[in-house]
N, C-alpha and C positions, 0 to 999 in steps of 0.2 A: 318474147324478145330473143331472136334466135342470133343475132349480130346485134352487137353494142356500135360499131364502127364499118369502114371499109379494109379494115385489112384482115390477113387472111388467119382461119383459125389457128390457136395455140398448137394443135400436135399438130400442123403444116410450120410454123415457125420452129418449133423443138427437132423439128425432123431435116427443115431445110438447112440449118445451124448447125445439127450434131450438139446440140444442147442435153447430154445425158445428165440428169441428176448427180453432184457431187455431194456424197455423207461427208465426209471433209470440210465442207462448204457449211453444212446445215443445210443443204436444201430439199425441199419439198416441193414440187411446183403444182400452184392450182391452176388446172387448165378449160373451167367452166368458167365464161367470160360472164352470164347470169353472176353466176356469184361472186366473181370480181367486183361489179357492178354492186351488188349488193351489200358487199364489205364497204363499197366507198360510200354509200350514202349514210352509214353510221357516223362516216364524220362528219356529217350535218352538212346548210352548205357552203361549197367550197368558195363560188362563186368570186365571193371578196378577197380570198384566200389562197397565199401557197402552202403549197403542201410537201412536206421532207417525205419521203419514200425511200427506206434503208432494204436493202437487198431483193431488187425485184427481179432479178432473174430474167426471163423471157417478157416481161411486161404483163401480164395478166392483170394484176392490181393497176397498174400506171396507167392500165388503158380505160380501166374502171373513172378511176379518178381522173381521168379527163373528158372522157365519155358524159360525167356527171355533173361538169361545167368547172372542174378546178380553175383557178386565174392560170395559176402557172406550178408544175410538178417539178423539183429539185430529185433525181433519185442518182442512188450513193448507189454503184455495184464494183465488186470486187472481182469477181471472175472475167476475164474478158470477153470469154468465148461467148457474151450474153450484149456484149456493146453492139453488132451489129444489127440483131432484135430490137434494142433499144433505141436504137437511128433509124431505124425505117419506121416507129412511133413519133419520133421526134419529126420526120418530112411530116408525116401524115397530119400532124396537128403543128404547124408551123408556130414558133415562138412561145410554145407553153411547155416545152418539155427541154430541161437541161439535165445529160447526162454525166454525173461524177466519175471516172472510175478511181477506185479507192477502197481503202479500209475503213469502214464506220470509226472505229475506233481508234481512228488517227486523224481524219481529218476533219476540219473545221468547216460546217455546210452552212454558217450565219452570214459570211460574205455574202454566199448565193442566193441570200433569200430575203424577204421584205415582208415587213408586218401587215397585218394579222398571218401568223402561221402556225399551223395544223402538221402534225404526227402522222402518218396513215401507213403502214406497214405488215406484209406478212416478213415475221423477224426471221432470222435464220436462228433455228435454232441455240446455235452454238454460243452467240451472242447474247440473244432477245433477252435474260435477266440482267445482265452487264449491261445494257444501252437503257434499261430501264430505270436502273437505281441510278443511272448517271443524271436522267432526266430528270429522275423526282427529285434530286440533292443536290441542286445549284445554288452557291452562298448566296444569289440575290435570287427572290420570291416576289412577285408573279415570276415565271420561267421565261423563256423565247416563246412558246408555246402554248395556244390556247386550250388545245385538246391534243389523246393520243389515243389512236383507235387501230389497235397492235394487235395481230395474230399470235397466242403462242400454245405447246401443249396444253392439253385441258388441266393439268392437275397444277401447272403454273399459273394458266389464269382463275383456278379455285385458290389458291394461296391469296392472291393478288387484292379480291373481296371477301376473305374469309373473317369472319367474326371471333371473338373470345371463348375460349372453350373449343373449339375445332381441332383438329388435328392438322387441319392446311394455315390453322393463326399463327402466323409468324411474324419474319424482319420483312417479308415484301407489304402486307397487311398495313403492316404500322406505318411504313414508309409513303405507302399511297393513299392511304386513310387521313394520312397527316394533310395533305396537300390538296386532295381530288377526290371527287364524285366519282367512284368508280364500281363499275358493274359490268359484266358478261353480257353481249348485245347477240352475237351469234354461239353456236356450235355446229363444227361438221367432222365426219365419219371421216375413216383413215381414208375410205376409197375415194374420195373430194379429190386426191392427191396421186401426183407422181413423181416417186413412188409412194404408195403408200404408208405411214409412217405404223409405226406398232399399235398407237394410242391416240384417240380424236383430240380435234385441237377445237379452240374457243377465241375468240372475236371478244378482248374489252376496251370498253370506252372510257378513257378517263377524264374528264373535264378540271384543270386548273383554278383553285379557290383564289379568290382575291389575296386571301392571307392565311396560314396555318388555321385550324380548329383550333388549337390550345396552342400557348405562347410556352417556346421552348427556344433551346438554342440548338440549329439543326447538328453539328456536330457531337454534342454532348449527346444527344438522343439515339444520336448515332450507334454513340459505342455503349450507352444503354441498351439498345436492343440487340447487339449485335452480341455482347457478352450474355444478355437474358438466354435467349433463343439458339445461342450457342452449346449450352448445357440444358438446355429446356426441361431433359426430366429432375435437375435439380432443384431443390427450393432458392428464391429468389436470395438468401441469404449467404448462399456457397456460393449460385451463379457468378455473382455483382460483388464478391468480398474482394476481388483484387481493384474496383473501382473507388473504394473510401474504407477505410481503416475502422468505420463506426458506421459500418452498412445497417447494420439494424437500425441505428438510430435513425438516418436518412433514410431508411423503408417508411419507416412509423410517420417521420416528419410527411411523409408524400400522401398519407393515406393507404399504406400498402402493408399486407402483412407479410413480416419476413418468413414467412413458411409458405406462404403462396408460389405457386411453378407460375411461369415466363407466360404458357397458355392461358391461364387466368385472367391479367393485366389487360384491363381494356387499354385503349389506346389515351384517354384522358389521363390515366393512373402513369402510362411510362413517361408522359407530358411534364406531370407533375415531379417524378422520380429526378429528371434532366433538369426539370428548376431547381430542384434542391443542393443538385451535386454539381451545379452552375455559380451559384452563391457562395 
């Protein structure tokens, strides 16, 4: 599949545009429409579904994901200099592409969009952990969002499904663990990319639980992990002392020993840690 569509290749668009890569931006642009293509069908299919697309730059993903039958693509960009790329996508595929321009992290894209909806994004760096945790920690549970199928460096999307005992188990772990199905679907080499970034990046797919694994209250769990993991080479009894005045007792009450590190704590254990100091 050497064209996804009729329009023209990505470095003829980057080139027609003056589309240089901004580090400032975060950006990385993948300019193999194959593998555009191939990032969009991790998010299962689109078909019934729109789909949010945060920072697509030159459209490479956008075209994935329409190419692969999306209802309709919302994408959020911030740089201008990328909006008139992203309108000769929008002719191309008439009434399924709306372009935001904007800052993720300010504007509200739930107007734009109509349920069932799907996540699908190469993130900008700069953001991709902040858009993340904002996703997985909304007071009301199921989210907007069925699934999120997000680009980010390899060693964030290793944190992301990292297990107890690891050295990548941490506050994103717990937080996505809590909520979603989550696993690494792709990996690609820095040269995928222009420009090249120092370090390969990683493709995971998160899928949306009906309800938490373990019954907590999302706030409390919050600043559980976030004081655990904060100190993480400390024992759980220094980390969590500024949390309750009789932190051992509430270790012990959770099942937890207070000389255990933050890396230890399966995700059930800090579940139970945030009942305790809930009550």
């Amino acid at each position: 599949m050497s064209r996804i569509d009729s329009l023209p290749p990505l470095r003829e668009v980057i080139a027609a545009h003056g589309l240089s890569a901004k580090k400032a931006l975060g950006q990385n642009f993948l300019l193999d429409l194959n593998l555009t293509a191939k990032i969009a069908r991790q998010a299962g299919d689109l078909s019934q579904c729109d789909v949010l697309e945060i920072g697509p730059g030159p459209g490479g993903l956008t075209r994935g994901l329409l190419a692969e039958g999306a209802r309709r693509v919302l994408a959020v960009e911030k740089d201008e200099r990328c909006l008139p790329a992203l309108e000769q996508i929008a002719r191309a595929y008439p009434g399924r592409l709306e372009v935001l321009a904007g800052d993720a992290l300010t504007l509200d894209p739930l107007v734009h969009l109509a349920s069932p909806i799907r996540v699908a994004a190469n993130l900008p760096y700069n953001i991709g952990t902040e858009l993340l945790v904002r996703w997985l920690t909304p007071q009301v549970w199921p989210p907007f969002w069925q699934s999120l199928t997000l680009m980010f460096q390899r060693e964030v999307a290793e944190r992301i499904v990292a297990q107890p005992g690891s050295k990548s188990y941490g506050r994103l772990a717990v937080l996505a663990q809590w909520r979603c199905d989550a696993r690494i679907v792709m990996t690609l080499p820095p040269e995928a990319f222009t420009p090249p970034p120092k370090i390969s990046s990683a493709v995971v797919h998160l899928a949306a639980l009906p309800a938490p694994r373990y019954p907590a209250d999302s706030a409390v769990l919050q600043r559980v992990v976030a004081a655990a993991f904060n100190q993480r080479r400390k024992m759980l009894r220094s980390a969590l002392k500024g949390l309750s005045p009789d932190i051992e007792e509430v270790l012990r009450a959770a099942g937890l020993a207070p000389t255990d590190r933050a890396e230890q704590v399966p995700l059930e254990g800090f579940c139970a840690l945030a009942r305790e100091l809930t009550d």
